[in-house]
N, C-alpha and C positions, 0 to 999 in steps of 0.2 A: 637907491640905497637910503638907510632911513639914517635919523640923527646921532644915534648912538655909534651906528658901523662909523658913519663920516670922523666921530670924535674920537673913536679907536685907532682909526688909521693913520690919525693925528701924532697919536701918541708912540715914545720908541717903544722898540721891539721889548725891553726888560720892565716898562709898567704895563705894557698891552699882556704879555702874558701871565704878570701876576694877577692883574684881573680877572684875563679869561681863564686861568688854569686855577687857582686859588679864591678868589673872592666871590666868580660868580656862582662855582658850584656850591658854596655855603650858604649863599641867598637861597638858592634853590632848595637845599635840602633844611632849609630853617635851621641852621648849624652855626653859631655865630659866635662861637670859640676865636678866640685870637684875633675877632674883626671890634674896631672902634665903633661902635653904632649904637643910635641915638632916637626915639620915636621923635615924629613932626608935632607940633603941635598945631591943633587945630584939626590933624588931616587922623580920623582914626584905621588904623593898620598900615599908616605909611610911615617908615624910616630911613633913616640916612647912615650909610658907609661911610670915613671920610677915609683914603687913601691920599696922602698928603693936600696938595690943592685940587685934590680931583672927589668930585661927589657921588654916590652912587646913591640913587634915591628906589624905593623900591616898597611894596605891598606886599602883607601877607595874607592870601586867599583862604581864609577858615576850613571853608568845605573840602578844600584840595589838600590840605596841609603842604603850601608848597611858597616861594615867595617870588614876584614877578616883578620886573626890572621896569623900571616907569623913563628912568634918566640918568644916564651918566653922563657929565661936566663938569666943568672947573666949577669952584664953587661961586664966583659970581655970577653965572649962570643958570646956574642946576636948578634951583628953585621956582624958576619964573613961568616953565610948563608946566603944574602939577595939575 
């Protein structure tokens, strides 16, 4: 099980599925209506979610037109794998 499932199952049932059911299909479809997000600095096509204290960090693939999920953590965390 990789780190992300571990930090979901973490989490209760009503932010686990507004993530899964809301936040992460918007990553995906580059759709970022209604989502708080932020580019990184430093890291180019990597930005940040923030969902209360929890972070979703994540890339936009140009060629794909699509965006991939790098890290979701609290945010003392989230930053430290990039």
């Amino acid at each position: 099980m990789d780190r992300i499932s571990k930090f979901l199952d973490k989490l209760n049932k009503k932010q686990r599925m507004h993530i899964l059911l809301d936040i992460l299909p918007k990553i995906g479809e580059l759709n970022f209506e209604g989502l708080d997000i932020k580019p990184l600095k430093n890291y180019k096509n990597y930005f940040r979610v923030r969902y209360g204290n929890i972070r979703i960090i994540f890339y936009r693939d140009e060629k794909k037109g699509i965006g991939i999920i790098s890290n979701i953590a609290l945010r003392k965390d989230a930053y430290k794998d990039i």
